[in-house]
C-alpha positions as CSV (number, residue, x, y, z in Angstrom):
1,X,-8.7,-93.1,17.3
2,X,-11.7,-95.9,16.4
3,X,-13.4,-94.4,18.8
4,X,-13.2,-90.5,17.2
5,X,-14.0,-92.1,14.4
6,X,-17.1,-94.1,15.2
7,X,-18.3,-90.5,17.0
8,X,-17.8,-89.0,13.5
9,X,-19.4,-91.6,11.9
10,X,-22.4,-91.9,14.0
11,X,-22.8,-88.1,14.2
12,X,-21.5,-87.3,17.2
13,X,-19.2,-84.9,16.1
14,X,-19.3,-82.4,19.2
15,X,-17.7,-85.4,21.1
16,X,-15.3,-86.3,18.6
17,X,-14.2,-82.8,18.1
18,X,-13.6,-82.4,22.4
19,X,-11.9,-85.0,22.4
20,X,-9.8,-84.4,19.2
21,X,-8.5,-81.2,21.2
22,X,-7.4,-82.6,24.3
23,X,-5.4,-85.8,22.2
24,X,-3.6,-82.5,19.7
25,X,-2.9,-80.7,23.4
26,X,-0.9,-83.9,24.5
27,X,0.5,-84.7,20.4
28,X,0.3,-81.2,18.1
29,X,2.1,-83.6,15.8
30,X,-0.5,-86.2,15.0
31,X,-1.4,-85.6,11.8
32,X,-4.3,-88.3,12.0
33,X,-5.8,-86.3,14.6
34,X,-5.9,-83.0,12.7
35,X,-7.7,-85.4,9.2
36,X,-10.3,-86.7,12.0
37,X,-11.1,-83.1,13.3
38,X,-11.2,-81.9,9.8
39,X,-13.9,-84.3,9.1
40,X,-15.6,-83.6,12.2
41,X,-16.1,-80.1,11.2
42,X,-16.6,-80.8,7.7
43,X,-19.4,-83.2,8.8
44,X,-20.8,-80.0,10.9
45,X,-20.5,-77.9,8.2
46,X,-17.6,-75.9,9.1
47,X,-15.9,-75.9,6.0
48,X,-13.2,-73.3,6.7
49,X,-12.6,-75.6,10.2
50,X,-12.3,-78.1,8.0
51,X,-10.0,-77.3,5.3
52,X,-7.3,-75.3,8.0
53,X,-7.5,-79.0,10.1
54,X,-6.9,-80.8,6.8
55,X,-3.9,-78.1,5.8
56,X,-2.4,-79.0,9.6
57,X,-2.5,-82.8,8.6
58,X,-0.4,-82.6,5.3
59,X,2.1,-79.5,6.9
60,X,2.6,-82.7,9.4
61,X,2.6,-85.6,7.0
62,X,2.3,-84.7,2.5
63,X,1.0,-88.3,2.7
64,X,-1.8,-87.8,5.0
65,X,-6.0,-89.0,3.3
66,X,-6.2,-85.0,3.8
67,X,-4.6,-84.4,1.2
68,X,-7.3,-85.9,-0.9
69,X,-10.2,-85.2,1.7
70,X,-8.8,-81.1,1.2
71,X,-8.7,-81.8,-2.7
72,X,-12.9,-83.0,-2.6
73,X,-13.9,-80.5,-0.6
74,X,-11.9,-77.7,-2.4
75,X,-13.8,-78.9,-5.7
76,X,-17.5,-79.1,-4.3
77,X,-17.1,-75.7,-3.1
78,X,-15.6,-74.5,-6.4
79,X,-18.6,-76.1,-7.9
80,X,-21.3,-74.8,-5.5
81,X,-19.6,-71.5,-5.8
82,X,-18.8,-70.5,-8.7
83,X,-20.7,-66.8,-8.8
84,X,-18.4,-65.7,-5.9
85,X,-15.3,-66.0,-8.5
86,X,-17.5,-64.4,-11.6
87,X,-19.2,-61.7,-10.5
């Protein structure tokens, strides 16, 4: 996982996401795993990748960082799109 996570980091996030896939093929439990991805694809601006990967982390573990990485990304959208709920 250092590794998917220095891909993320250094912006690499094609990479990271590949290899995310194969390691949930071999363990659909690891929450970790599903946080990463969902910062992969947050990171590549795929926010509805992003949030579903973070909703598969806390299904698999409440305790999971994506329950707080869902809760910042739910409020920047909120804030950036407020119109689309007062039309």
């Amino acid at each position: 996982m250092e590794k998917i996570k220095e891909l993320i980091y250094e912006g690499q996030v094609d990479e990271a996401i590949r290899l995310l896939d194969a390691h949930l093929e071999a363990n659909p439990d690891d929450d970790e795993a599903y946080y990463l991805r969902g910062n992969a694809w947050r990171k590549k601006g795929d926010n509805r990748l992003a949030l579903n990967n973070y909703l598969e982390a806390m299904a698999r573990n409440p305790e999971s960082p994506a329950r707080k990485a869902h809760e910042m990304l739910m409020s920047i959208l909120d804030f950036y799109h407020k119109d689309l709920y007062n039309p």
